[in-house]
C-alpha positions as CSV (number, residue, x, y, z in Angstrom):
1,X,-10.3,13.0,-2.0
2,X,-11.5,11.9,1.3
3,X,-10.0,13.4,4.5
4,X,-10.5,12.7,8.4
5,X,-10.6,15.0,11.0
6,X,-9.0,11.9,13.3
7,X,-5.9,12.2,14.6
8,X,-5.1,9.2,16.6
9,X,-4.7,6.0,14.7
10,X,-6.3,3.3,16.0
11,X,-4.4,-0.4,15.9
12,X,-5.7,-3.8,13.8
13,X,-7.2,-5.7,15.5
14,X,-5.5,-9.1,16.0
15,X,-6.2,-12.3,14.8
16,X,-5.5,-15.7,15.7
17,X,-3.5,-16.3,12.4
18,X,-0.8,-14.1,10.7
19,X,-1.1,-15.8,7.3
20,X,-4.0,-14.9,5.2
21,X,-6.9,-18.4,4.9
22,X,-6.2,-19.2,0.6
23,X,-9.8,-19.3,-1.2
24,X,-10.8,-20.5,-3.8
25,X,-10.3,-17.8,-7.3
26,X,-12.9,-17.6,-9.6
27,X,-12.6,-17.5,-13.2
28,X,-13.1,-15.3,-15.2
29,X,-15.5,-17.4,-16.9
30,X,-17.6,-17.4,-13.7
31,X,-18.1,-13.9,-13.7
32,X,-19.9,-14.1,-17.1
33,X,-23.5,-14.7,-16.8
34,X,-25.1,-17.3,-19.0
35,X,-27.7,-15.1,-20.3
36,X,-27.4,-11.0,-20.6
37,X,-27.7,-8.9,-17.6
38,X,-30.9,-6.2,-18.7
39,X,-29.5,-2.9,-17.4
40,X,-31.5,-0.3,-16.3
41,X,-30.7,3.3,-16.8
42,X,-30.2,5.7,-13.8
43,X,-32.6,8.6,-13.2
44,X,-31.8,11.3,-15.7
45,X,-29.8,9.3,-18.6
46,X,-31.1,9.4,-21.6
47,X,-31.4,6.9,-24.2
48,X,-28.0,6.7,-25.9
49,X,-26.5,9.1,-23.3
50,X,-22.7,8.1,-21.9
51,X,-22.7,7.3,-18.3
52,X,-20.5,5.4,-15.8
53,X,-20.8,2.8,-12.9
54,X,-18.7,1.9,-10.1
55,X,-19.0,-1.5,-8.3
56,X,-17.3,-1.2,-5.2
57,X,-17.7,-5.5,-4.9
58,X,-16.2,-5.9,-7.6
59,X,-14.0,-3.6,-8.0
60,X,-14.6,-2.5,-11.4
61,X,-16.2,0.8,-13.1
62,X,-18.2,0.3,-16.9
63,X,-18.6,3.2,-19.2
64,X,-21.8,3.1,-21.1
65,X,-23.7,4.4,-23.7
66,X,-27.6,4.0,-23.2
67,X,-27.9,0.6,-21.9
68,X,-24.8,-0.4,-24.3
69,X,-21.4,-1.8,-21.7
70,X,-18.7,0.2,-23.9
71,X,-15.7,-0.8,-21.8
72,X,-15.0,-2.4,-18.3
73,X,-11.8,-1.2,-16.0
74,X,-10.2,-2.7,-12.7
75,X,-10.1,-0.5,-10.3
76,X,-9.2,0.6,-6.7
77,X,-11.5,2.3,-4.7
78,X,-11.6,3.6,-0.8
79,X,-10.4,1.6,1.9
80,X,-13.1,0.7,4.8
81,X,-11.3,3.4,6.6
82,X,-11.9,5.8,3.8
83,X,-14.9,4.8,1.9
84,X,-15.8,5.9,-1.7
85,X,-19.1,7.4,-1.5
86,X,-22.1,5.9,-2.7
87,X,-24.8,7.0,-4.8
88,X,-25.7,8.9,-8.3
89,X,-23.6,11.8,-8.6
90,X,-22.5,14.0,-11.8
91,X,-18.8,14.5,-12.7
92,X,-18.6,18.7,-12.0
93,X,-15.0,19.2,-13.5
94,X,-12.5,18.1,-14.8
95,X,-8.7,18.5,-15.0
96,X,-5.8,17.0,-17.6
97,X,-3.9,16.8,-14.2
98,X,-4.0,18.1,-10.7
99,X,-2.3,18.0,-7.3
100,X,-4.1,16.0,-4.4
101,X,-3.2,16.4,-1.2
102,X,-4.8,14.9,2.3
103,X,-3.6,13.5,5.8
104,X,-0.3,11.9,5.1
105,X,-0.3,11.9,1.3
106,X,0.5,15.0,-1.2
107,X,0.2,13.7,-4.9
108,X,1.7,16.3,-7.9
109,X,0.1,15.7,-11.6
110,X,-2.1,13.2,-10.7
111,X,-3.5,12.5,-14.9
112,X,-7.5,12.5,-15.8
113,X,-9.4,13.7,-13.2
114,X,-13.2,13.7,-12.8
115,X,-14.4,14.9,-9.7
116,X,-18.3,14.4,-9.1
117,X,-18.7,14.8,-5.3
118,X,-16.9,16.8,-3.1
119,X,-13.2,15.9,-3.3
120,X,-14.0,12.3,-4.2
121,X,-13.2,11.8,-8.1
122,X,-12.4,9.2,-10.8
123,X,-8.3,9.6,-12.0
124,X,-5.4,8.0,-13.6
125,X,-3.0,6.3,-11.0
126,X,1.2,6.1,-11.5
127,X,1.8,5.6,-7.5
128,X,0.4,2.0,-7.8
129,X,-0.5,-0.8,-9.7
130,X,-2.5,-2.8,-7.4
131,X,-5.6,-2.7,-9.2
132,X,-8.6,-5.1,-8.0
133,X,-8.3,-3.7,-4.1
134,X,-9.6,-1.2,-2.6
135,X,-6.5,1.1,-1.4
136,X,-7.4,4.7,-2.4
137,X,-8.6,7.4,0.4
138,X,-11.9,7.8,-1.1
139,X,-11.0,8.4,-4.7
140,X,-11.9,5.8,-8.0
141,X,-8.2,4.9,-9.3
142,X,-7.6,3.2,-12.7
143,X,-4.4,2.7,-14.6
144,X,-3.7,6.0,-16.4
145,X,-4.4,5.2,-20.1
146,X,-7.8,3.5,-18.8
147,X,-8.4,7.2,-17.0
148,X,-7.7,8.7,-20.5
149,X,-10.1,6.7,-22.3
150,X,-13.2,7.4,-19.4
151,X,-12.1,11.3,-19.7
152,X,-12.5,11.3,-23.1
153,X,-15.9,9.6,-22.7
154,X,-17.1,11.7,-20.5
155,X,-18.4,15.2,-19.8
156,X,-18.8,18.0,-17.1
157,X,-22.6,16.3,-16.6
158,X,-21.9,12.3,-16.6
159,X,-23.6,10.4,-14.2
């Protein structure tokens, strides 16, 4: 997980409304593109080789096989105060469970983690279920029995 060495907290902000501007939602349908994406594979994967991506935008993360989408999860990512990092990175190790702890938060058992950089990891969440925004301190969150599938997936190794 992410940590700050900031200690003062710095205030929204304000703006001239208090009630959030409705837009418009998209379908579902929307987000389906009319003909198929071609998806290219990131430096190192092999043909056939298991591999993950995490869209930030949208808050999603896709497991894949080669250039095969295997599944697609909602997730929560960083907050713009404590951004997920970006880039290519290899999941290093994994744990069944662990404890997380940072400024403000201490986390027992947390299920199916993956770390691949630093303290910034893929897991199972049970303290939310507020999937589709970004509320995490750096980490990728997904509903715990979506973790379980990815850690089965996946490898010390995955991209």
């Amino acid at each position: 997980m992410w940590s700050s060495s900031l200690s003062k907290k710095i205030a929204p902000i304000p703006t001239e409304t208090d009630l959030p501007i409705p837009t418009a939602t998209r379908s579902l349908a929307e987000e389906q593109p009319d003909s198929p994406v071609e998806v290219y594979l990131p430096a190192g994967v092999k043909k056939g080789e298991i591999w993950i991506d995490v869209d930030l935008t949208n808050q999603q993360l896709r497991v894949y096989k080669g250039k095969n989408l295997l599944n697609t999860y909602i997730v929560s990512t960083g907050t713009w105060r404590t951004p997920t990092v970006t880039g290519q990175y290899r999941i290093y190790v994994k744990y069944l469970s662990a404890d997380m702890a940072g400024p403000g938060y201490y986390l027992s058992n947390v299920p199916y983690v993956m770390y691949f950089y630093e303290g910034y990891g893929i897991h199972g969440t049970y303290w939310h279920n507020n999937f589709g925004t970004p509320m995490s301190h750096g980490c990728v969150n997904l509903r715990t029995d979506n973790a379980e599938w990815v850690y089965n997936m996946s490898n010390i190794g995955t991209v």
